[in-house]
Backbone as numpy.savetxt, mean C-alpha at the origin, in Angstrom:
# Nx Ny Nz CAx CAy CAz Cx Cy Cz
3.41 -2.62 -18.68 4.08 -2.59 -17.40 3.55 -1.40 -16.61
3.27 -1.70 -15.23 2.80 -0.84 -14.78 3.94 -0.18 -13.48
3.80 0.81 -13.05 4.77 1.48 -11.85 3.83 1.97 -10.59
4.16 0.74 -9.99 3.82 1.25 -8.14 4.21 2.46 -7.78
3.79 3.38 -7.11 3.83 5.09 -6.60 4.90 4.51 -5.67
5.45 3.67 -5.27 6.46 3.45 -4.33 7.75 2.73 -5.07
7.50 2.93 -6.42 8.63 2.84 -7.72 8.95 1.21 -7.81
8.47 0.17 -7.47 8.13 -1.17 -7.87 7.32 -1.10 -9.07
8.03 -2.17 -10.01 7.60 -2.61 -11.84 6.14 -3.46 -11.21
5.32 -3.99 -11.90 4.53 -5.03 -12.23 4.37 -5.35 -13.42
4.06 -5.99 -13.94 3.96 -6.45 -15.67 2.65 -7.01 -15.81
1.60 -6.56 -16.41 0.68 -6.90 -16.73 0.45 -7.25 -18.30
0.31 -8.51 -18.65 0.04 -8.87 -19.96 -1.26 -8.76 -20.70
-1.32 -7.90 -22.42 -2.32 -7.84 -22.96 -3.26 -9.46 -23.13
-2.72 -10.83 -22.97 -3.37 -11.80 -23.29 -4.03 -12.35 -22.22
-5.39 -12.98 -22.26 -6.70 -12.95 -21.48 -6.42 -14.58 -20.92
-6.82 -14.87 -19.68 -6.65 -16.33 -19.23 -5.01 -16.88 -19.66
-4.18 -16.48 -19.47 -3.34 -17.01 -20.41 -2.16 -17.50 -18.42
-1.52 -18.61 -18.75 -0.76 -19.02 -17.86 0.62 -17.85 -17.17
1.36 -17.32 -18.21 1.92 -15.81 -17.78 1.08 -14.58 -17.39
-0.02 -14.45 -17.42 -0.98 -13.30 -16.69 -1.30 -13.65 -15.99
-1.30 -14.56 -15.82 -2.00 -15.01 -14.27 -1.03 -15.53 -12.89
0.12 -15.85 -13.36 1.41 -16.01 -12.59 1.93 -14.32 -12.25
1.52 -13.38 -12.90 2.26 -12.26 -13.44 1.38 -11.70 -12.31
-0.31 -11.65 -12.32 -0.66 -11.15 -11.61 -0.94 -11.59 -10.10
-0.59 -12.84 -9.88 -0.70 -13.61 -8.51 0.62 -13.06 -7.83
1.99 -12.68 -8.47 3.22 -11.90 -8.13 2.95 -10.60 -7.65
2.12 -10.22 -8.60 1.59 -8.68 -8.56 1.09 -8.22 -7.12
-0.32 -9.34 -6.82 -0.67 -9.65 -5.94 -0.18 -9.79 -4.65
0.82 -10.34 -4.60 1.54 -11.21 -3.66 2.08 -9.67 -3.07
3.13 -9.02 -3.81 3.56 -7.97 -3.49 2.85 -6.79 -3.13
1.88 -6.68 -3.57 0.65 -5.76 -3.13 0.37 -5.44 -1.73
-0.21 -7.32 -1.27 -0.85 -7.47 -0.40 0.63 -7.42 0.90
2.08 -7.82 0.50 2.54 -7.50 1.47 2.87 -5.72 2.04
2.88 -4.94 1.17 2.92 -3.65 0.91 1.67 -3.18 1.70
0.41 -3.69 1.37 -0.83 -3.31 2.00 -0.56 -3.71 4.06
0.29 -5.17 3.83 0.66 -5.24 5.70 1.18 -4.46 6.19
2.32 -3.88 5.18 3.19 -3.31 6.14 2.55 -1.57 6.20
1.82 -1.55 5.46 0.91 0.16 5.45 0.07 0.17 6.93
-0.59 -1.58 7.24 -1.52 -1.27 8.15 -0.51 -1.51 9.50
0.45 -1.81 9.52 1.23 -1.97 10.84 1.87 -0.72 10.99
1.60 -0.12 9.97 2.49 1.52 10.20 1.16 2.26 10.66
-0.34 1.98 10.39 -1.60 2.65 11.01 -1.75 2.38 12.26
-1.44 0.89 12.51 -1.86 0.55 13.85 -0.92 1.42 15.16
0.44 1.59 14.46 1.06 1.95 15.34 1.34 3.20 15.62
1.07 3.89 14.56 0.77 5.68 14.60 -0.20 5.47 15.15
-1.28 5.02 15.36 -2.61 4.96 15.93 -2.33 5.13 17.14
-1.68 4.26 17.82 -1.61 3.81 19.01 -0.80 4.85 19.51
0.50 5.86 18.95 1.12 6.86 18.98 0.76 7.68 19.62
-0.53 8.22 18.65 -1.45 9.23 18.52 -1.90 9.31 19.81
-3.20 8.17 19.69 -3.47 8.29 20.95 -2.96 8.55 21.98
-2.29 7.73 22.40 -0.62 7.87 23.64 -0.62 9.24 23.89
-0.52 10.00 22.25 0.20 11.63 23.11 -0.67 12.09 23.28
-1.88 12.01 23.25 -3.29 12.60 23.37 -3.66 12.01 25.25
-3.24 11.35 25.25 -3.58 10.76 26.77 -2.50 11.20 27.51
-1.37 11.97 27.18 -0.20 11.93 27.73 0.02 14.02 27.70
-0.82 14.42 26.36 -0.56 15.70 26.14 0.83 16.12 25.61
1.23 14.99 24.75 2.93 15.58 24.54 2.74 15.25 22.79
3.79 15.56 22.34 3.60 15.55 20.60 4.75 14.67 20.04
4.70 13.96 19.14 5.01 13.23 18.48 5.59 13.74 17.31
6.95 14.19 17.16 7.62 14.93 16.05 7.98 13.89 15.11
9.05 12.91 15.78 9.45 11.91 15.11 9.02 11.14 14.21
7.43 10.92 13.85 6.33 9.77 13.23 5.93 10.85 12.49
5.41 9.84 11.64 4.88 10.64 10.08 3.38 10.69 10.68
2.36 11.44 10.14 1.21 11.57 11.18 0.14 11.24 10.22
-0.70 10.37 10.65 -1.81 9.91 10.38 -2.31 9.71 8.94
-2.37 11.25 8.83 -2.93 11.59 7.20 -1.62 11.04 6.45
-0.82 11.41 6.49 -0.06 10.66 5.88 0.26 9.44 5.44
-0.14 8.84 6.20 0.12 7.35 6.25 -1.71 6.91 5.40
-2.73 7.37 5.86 -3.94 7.18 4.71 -3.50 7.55 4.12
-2.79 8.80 3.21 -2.84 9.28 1.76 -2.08 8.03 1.27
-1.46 7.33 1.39 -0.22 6.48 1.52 -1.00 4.96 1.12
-2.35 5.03 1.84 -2.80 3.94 2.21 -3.89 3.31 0.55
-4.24 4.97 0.61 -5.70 5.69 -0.18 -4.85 4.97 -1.53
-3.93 6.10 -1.97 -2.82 5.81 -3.07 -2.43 4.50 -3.56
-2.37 3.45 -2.55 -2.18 1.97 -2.89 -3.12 1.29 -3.34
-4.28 1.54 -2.62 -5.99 0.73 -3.56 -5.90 1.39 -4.80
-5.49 2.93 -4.73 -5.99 3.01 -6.15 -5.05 2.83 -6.92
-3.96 2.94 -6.89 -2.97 1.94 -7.53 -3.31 0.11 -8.34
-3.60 0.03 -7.04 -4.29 -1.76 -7.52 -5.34 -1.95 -8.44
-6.51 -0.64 -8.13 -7.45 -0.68 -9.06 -6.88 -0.20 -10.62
-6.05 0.68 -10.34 -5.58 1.08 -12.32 -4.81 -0.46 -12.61
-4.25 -1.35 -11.66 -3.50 -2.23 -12.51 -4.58 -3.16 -12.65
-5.50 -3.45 -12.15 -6.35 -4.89 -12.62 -7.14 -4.18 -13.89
-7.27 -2.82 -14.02 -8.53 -2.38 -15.14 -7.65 -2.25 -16.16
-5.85 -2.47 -16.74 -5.59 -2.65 -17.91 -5.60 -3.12 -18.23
């Protein structure tokens, strides 16, 4: 069993081709990839933030800022990569 950095289980099974590893990891998947949407709708829109106060000259306290949201982003691929390499 593995633990998402955002404290979500996955279960990855030691047996190879097998009908529960592959349901197990298409779930895995599934949840991943919605986790990965909602990371890039939080980029697009700090993005667009950013910019804004940069065109505007005013600052943005309220929003988590940029780097943050990559470290966030960075952290999730490599997340995905430790769960497919057990």
């Amino acid at each position: 069993m593995s633990l998402h950095p955002d404290g979500g289980n996955y279960v990855a099974s030691d047996q190879r081709n097998s009908t529960p590893e592959l349901e197990s990891f298409q779930r895995f998947f599934e949840l991943w990839l919605v986790q990965q949407n909602n990371y890039l709708e939080g980029l697009i829109s700090a993005s667009k933030q950013h910019n804004k106060s940069i065109d505007t000259n005013t600052t943005i306290a309220d929003k988590p800022p940029l780097q943050l949201l990559i470290n966030q982003v960075i952290q999730h691929y490599e997340y995905f990569y430790q769960v497919i390499l057990e």
